[in-house]
N, C-alpha and C positions, 0 to 999 in steps of 0.2 A: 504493500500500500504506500502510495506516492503524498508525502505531506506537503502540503503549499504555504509554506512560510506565510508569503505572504498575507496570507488568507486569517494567519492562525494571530498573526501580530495587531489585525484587524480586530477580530473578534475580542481580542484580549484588551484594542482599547476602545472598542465598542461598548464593552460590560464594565470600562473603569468609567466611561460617561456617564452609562446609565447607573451607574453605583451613585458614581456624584449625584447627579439632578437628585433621586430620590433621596437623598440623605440633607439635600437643601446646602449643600455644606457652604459656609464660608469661612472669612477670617478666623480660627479659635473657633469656631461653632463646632459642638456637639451635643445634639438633643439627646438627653436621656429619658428612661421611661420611669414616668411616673406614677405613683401607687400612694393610695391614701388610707392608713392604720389609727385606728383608738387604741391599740392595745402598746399602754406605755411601758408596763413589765416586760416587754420580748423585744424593750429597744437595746440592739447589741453594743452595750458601753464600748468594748475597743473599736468596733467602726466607728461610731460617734460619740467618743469621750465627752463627759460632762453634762449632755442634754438629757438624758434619763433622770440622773440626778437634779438635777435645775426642776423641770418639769413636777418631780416627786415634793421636793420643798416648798413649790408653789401651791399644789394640791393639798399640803398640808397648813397653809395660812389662807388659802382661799377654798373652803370643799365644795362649792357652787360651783367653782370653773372648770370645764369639762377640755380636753385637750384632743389634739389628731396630728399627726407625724404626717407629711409630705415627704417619701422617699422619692427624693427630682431624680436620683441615678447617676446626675449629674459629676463631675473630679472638682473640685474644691478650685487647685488652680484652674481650669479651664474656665468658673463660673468669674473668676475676678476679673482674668485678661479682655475676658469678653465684656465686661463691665469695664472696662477703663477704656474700649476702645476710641477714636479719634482725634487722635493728636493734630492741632493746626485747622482741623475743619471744625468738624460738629459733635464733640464727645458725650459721648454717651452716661457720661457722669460728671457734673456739676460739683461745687463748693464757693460759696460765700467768700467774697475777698476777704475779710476780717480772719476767717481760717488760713494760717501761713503754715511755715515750718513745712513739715511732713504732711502736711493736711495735701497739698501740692506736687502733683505729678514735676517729679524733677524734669521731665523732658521740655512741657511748655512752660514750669516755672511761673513767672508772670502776665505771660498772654494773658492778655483779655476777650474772654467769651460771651456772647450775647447782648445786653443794653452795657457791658463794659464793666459791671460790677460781680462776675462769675471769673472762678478759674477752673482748670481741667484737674478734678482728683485722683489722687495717690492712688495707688494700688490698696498701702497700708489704709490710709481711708477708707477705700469700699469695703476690703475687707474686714474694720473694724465694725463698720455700720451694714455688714450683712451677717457677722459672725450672730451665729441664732443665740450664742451663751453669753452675749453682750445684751440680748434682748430680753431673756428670759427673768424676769423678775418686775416687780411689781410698778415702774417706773413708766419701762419703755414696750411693755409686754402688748399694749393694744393696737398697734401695728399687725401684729398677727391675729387682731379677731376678723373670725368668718364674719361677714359681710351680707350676706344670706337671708332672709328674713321674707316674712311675708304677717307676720302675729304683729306687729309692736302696736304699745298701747298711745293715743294720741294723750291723753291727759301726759303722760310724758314726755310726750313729744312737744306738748305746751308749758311745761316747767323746763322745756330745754330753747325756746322761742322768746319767751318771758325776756322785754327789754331790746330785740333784736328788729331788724327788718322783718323778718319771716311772722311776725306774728299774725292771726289771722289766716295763715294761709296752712297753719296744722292738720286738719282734716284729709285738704289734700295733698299735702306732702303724703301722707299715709296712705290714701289709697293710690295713686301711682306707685308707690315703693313697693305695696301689695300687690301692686297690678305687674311687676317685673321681680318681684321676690328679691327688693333691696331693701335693707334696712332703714328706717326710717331715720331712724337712732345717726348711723353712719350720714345721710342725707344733709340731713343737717349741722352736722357737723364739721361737714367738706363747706358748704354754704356761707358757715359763718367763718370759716380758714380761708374760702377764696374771696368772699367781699367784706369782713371786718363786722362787728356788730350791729351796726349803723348802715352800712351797706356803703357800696364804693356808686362810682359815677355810671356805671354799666347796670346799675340796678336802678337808677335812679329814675330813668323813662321819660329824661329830660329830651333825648332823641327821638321818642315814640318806640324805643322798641329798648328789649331787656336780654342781660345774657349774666345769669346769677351763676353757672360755674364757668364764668369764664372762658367760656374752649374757641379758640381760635385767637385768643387775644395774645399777642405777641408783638415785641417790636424792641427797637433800641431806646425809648422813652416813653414817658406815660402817654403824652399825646397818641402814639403809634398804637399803642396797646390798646387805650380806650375806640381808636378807628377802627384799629379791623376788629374789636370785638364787636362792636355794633354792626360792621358790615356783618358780620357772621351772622347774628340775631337777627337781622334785616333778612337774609339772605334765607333764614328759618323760617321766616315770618311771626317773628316773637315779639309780637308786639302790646304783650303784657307780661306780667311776673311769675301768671300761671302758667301762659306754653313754655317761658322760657326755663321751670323749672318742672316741667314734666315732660320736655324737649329733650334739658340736660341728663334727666334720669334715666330717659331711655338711650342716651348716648353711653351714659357710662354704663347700662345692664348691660347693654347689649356688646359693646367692645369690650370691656375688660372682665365686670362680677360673672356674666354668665360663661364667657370663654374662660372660666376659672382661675381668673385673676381679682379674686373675693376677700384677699386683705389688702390695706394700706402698703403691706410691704413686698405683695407680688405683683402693684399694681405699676410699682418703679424699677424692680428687679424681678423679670419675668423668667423664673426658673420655670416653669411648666412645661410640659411637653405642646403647647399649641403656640410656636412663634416663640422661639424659645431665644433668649434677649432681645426680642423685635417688642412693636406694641406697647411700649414702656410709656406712662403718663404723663412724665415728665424727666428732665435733667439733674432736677435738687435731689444730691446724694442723701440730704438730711429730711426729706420732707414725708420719709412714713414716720421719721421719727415725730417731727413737730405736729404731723398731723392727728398721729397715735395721742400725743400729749394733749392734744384740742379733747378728741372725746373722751381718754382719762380725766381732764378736768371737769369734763362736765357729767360724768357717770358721779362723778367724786361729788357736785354740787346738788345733784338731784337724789342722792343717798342709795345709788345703785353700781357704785366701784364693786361693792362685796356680792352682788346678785350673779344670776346664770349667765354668764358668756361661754363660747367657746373660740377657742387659738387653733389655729393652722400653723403649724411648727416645719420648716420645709430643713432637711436636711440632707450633707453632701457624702461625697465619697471623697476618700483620703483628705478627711477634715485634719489639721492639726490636733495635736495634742493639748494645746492651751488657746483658750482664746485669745482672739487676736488683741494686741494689746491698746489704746488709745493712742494715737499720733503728738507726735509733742511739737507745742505751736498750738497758736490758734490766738484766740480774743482771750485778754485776762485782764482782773482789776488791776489798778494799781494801787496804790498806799492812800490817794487822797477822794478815791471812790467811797460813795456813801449810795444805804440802800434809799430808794425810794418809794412812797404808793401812787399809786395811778389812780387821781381824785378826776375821773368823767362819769359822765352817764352811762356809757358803754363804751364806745373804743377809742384811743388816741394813735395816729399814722406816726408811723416811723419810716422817714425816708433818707435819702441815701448822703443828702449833703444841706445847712441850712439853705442854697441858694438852687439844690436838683430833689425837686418833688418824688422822683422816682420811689416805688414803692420798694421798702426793704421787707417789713412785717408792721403786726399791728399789735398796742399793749391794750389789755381788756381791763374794765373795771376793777378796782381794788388790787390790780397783780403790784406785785414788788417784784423793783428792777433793780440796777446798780446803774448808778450814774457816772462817767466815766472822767466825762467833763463840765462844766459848764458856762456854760455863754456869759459873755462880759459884757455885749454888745448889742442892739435889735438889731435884727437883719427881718425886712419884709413884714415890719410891723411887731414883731415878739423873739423872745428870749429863746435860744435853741439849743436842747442841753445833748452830750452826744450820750446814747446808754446802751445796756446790756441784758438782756433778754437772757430767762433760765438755758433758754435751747440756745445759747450762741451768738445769736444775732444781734446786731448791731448795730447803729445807726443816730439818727439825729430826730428829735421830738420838741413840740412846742411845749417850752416850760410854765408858760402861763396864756391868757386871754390876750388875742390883738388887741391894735392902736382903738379901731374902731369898732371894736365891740363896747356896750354898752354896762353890763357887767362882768365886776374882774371876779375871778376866778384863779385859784393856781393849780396848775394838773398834776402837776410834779411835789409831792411831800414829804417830805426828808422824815425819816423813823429815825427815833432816838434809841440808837444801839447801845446806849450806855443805861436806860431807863429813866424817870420820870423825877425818881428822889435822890435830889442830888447828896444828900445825906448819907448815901451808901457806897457814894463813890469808893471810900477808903475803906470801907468796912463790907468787903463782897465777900459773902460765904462761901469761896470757892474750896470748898474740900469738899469730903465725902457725905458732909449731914445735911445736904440740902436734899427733900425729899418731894418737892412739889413738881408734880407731874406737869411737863414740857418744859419744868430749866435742866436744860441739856449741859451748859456750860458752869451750871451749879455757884452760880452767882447770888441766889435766894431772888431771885425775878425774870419773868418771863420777855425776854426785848426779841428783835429781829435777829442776833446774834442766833438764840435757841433755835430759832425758824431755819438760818441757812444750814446749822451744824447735823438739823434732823435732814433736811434735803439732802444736803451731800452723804451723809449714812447712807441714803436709798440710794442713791446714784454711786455707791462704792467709791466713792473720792475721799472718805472720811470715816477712820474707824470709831467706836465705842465700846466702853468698857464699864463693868462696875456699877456706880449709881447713875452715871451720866446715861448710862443704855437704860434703865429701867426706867428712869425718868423722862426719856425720847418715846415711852408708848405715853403719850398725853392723853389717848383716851381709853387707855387702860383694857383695851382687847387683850392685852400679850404679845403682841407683833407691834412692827415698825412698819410702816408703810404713808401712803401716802396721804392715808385720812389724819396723822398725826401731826404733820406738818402743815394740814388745812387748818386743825383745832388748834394749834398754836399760834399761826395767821390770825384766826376771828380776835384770840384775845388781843394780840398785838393792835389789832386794827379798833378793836371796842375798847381801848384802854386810856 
């Protein structure tokens, strides 16, 4: 039998084409296959050190929240590289200029991406902010809730409304959310993350038409951003509050929650097997985080942190041994930072420079920030202090009422971290007998001090020991978490 080379070198690279097309392959891409498990006793600790464990500890301060393992099948490096891709053009992973150091893909270093205020993330960054045992704890854990729903209760949905734009429109947030099996819960809480509590100029209907999450709004300045979002809404024919937010709910059922990209954190890092790093929401490496922390805050204000949720836990193959560690760099106080409270009604903008509106984030009612600087001088009618946000962010905010506003007001209020009686100055019972539940720092008084020392405990930035731990459960469940550092806020704030 006669062999035709040729014939055979053909076939051979006939079937490595069609190998490719079917495998989609590109850069770094390989889709693995994914499978989804409740059973967290048979998670095999040396494939995935540490999550079984993490997961167990939670179940036992939380026994309401029910858990599911996402095996993506995926290699650990392969999920990063393909997360960092884009150098020079369009990367697939953001970070905040205020994040330096290592926070910063050594390659483009300083480039600027987007409206000029993003740069292209570290490897170790993505990796720190997808490592799942960086997540897993009571802090940053709501990034991973299922997303899923079709039950929520609108009286909740109206103690989560309460003060915001959206009020009024609870009923139906709930049944489109029903009508697409999204959470209502989630809904609103993407709402008040993409237009602020008050709601931004795209909700405002000053155009005749409305686009309440935002999708298509992009640009290198606000102007831009508010143009094509409105073209977008135009372009939808949203020419109220209602289509534009029963428009956006079916944009996001139907691209992301339903193609089973159903938490905050698969909605940015699409390990799944459907488009696997494609379809991603957005650039901001941090934004299941902040966003996770929107509706932690507000599960936490409506007295349902501790109720039924469930996590989507996605884990890899040839994960490390230790999680990934935190990038050094980034936004940090300095010596003559003081904390502050956010005295509005609902929300104050924090933009990118006193003199570039550009959106950075927004501070809500009552939050405490750090203030990093503060303005000497009006610029554009008011005082503009630059501050610092729990999650990072950072930026410049109006410290008190313009020229021509009619009454003054100051938004910005200094907490007195030393406390109220200055008679204790010299006589602080900092040892071991102070036993009043939320003085962390065992001063014999509850100030803002106690507040960041119990925050940073949750966020592992800060250890305790001794009476100083017993004293951080302020409201005496037995755990630390994060209703403890709310009940030390209230009294701070009612003090």
């Amino acid at each position: 039998m006669k062999i035709n080379i040729h014939k055979l070198l053909a076939i051979g690279i006939l079937f490595i084409l069609i190998s490719y097309s079917l495998m989609n392959v590109q850069p770094y891409i390989y889709a693995g296959s994914n499978s989804l498990s409740s059973d967290i006793s048979g998670i095999d600790t040396k494939k995935y050190p540490g999550i079984k464990e993490s997961i167990q500890e939670l179940q036992k301060q939380f026994p309401n929240w029910k858990f599911k393992i996402l095996y993506t099948g995926l290699s650990w490096d392969d999920v990063i590289k393909n997360e960092e891709v884009g150098h020079g053009g369009s990367p697939k992973s953001l970070i905040y200029y205020t994040y330096t150091g290592e926070w910063r893909c050594s390659t483009c270093g300083d480039l600027h991406y987007d409206n000029g205020s993003w740069r292209h993330a570290s490897e170790k960054a993505i990796g720190y902010l997808m490592d799942p045992r960086n997540i897993l704890n009571g802090v940053n854990i709501f990034q991973f809730e299922d997303l899923t729903s079709n039950s929520s209760d609108v009286n909740v949905v109206k103690s989560m409304t309460d003060g915001t734009f959206l009020k009024g429109h609870e009923q139906g947030i709930v049944d489109v959310g029903n009508q697409y099996g999204v959470s209502a819960y989630y809904i609103v809480a993407r709402l008040i993350q993409e237009q602020g509590k008050g709601g931004s100029e795209l909700v405002s209907g000053k155009s005749g038409y409305y686009n309440a999450f935002n999708i298509g709004a992009s640009g290198a300045n606000e102007s831009e951003v508010i143009a094509n979002g409105i073209a977008y809404a135009k372009k939808k024919g949203w020419d109220t509050l209602e289509k534009s937010i029963s428009g956006g709910i079916e944009f996001v059922a139907t691209n992301y929650i339903n193609k089973g990209q159903n938490t905050l954190y698969l909605q940015k890092f699409n390990v799944t097997s459907n488009s696997t790093y494609g379809n991603q929401y957005q650039q901001n490496v941090t934004a299941p985080q902040t966003e996770g922390a929107t509706l932690r805050d507000t599960y936490i204000d409506i007295d349902s942190y501790n109720s039924e949720h469930t996590f989507i836990i996605p884990v890899y193959e040839n994960m490390p041994k230790e999680p990934v560690s935190k990038p050094n760099g980034g936004s940090t106080p300095t010596s003559s930072s003081e904390l502050v409270r956010v005295n509005v009604n609902s929300s104050l903008k924090i933009r990118k420079s006193p003199t570039d509106s550009t959106l950075v984030d927004w501070l809500w009612k009552d939050e405490v920030c750090v203030r990093l600087e503060k303005g000497t001088e009006k610029i554009n009618g008011t005082y503009w202090d630059k501050v610092l946000k729990s999650n990072g962010m950072e930026g410049y905010t109006a410290r008190e009422t313009f020229d021509y506003e009619e009454n003054y007001k100051l938004y910005l209020v200094p907490i007195n971290t030393g406390g109220n009686d200055s008679n204790n100055d010299n006589n602080s019972n900092n040892d071991e007998t102070s036993k009043i539940k939320g003085d962390v720092n065992l001063d014999g008084k509850i100030t803002a001090s106690d507040y960041v020392n119990i925050k940073n405990y949750i966020m592992e930035t800060k250890q305790l020991t001794g009476q100083a731990k017993e004293n951080a459960d302020a409201n005496g469940d037995g755990k630390i978490t994060a209703g403890d550092y709310v009940v030390v806020k209230n009294k701070i704030m009612n003090s």
